[in-house]
C-alpha angles and dihedrals in degrees: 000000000000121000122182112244119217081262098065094256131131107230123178122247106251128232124185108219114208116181123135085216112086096193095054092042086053079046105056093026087059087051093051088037093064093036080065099255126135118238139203112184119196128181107191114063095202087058095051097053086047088048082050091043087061112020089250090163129101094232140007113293110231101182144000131218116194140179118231100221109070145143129268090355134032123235094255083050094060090033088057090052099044088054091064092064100024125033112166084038094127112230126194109195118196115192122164081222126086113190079056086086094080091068088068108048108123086024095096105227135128109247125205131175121223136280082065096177111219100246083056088045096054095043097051088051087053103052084041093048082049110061089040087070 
């Protein structure tokens, strides 16, 4: 969605976009994207805490979205680590497991279980993206 900036301009709220799995992340970043979001898709969870270590990002993340199954570390792993830097940060986390969802309780995020269809996808952004603001 499009929040005005202190300039005048129009600027698209962000979302990082963390899944191992190339063709669901092209999947989920073509529906934000034509929700109007702006969307950063990643595939690797130890670049992106390095890209948060250092503000390594072209604009501010709002919000991440992020898949459960992943190399090398799972998603309540890098949602564990993010939480040390950055707190309020909203998460949406998306596992085709559900008994997955007990890994991420006092982690604050909202957890969803595939099939996430893309009208939930997008409300649940959007309340996210929301309280971010």
């Amino acid at each position: 969605m499009m929040r005005a900036q202190a300039s005048g301009a129009i600027q698209a709220d962000s979302i990082l976009l963390l899944d191992d799995n190339a063709i669901q992340a092209a999947t989920r970043q073509a529906i934000l994207k034509r929700a109007g979001y702006f969307v950063i898709a990643a595939l690797n969870p130890r670049r992106v805490l390095e890209q948060f270590q250092a503000n390594d990002f072209p604009v501010p993340i709002q919000l991440v979205l992020t898949d459960h199954m992943m190399p090398e570390m799972n998603g309540a792993e890098f949602v564990r680590k993010l939480r040390k830097t950055h707190p309020e940060l909203p998460i949406i986390v998306i596992s085709g497991l559900e008994e997955a969802a007990v890994e991420y309780e006092d982690l604050n995020v909202q957890f969803h279980t595939k099939p996430l269809l893309p009208e939930h996808l997008l409300s649940s952004v959007q309340r996210m993206v929301a309280v971010y603001h």
